[in-house]
C-alpha positions in Angstrom: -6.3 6.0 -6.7 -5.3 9.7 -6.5 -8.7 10.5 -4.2 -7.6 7.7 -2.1 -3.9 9.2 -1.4 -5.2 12.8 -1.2 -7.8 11.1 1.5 -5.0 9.1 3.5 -2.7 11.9 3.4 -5.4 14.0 4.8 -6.5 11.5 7.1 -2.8 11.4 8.6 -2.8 15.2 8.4 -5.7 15.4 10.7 -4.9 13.2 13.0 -1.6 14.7 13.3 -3.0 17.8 14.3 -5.2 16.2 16.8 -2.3 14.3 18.7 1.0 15.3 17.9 2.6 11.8 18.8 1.2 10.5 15.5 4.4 10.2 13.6 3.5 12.5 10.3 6.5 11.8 8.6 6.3 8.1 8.5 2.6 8.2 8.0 3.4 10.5 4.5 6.2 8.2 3.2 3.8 5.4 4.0 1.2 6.3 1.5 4.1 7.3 -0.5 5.5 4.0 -0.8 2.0 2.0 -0.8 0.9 4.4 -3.7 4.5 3.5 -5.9 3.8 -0.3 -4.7 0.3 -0.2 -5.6 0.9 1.2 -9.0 3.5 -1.4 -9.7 1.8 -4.4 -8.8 -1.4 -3.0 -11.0 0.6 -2.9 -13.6 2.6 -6.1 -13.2 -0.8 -7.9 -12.4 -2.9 -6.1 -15.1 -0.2 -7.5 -17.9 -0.7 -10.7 -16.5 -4.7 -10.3 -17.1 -3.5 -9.6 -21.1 -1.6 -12.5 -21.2 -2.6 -15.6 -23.0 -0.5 -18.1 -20.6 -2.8 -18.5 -17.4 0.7 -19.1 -15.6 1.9 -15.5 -16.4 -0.8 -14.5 -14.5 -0.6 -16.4 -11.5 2.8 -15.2 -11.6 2.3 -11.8 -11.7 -0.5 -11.7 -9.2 2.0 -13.9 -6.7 5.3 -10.8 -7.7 2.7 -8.3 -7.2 1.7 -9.3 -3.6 5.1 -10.3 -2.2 6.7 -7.5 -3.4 4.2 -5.0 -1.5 3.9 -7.5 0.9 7.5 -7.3 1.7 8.4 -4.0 0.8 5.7 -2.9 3.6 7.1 -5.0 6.4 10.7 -3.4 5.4 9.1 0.0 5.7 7.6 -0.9 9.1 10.8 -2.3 10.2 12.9 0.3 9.3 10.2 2.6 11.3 10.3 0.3 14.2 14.4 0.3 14.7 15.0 3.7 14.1 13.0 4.9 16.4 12.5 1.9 18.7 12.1 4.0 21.9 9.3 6.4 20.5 7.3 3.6 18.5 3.6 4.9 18.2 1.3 2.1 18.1 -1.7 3.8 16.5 0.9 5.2 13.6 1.6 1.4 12.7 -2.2 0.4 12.9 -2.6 3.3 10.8 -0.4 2.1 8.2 -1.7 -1.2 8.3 -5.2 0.0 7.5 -3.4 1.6 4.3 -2.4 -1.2 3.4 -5.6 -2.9 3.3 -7.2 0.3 1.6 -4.4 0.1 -1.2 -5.0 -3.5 -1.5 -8.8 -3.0 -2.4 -8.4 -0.2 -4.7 -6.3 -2.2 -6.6 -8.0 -5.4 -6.3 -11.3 -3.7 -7.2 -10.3 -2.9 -11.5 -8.4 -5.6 -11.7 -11.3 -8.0 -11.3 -13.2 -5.5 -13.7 -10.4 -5.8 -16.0 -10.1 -9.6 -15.6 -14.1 -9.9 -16.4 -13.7 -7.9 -19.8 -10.6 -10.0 -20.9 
């Protein structure tokens, strides 16, 4: 998980110095707040795995994904109004694809993990 936010940070880094209308800042906090996301719903979801009660798990898979579900489209939201005349498309497709990157790397041990239990 660390490689992957070293990577993305990078990646936003680079492309940053490449074309300076990539919004660096946002692209930062971005991983910044899909990493803290990530790490909560793995650990929400992976003590639902340990649980005995198939219904805590269900649960804690559905928290997991609404909450970085939604605290992702408040981050792009708040991105989008306060700065709703210089809005950088390929910033927000950015993001999205962090999204989807965070979503596998924590989807990928916790089907490992749910295998062992």
């Amino acid at each position: 998980m660390v490689i992957a936010i070293l990577l993305l940070a990078g990646l936003s880094l680079f492309l940053y110095q490449r074309d300076q209308h990539y919004d660096i800042v946002a692209l930062l906090a971005g991983v910044a707040i899909l990493a803290a996301v990530t790490f909560f719903s793995f650990f929400t979801i992976s003590r639902g795995i340990q649980s005995d009660n198939p219904h805590v798990l269900i649960r804690a898979k559905y928290t997991g994904t609404m909450i970085k579900f939604f605290t992702c489209i408040a981050a792009l939201l708040i991105y989008i109004f306060v700065n709703e005349r210089r809005v950088h498309k390929p910033s927000l497709f950015l993001f999205m694809g962090m999204y989807v990157v965070f979503a596998a790397l924590e989807a990928i041990p916790l089907s490992r993990l749910a295998k062992r239990h």
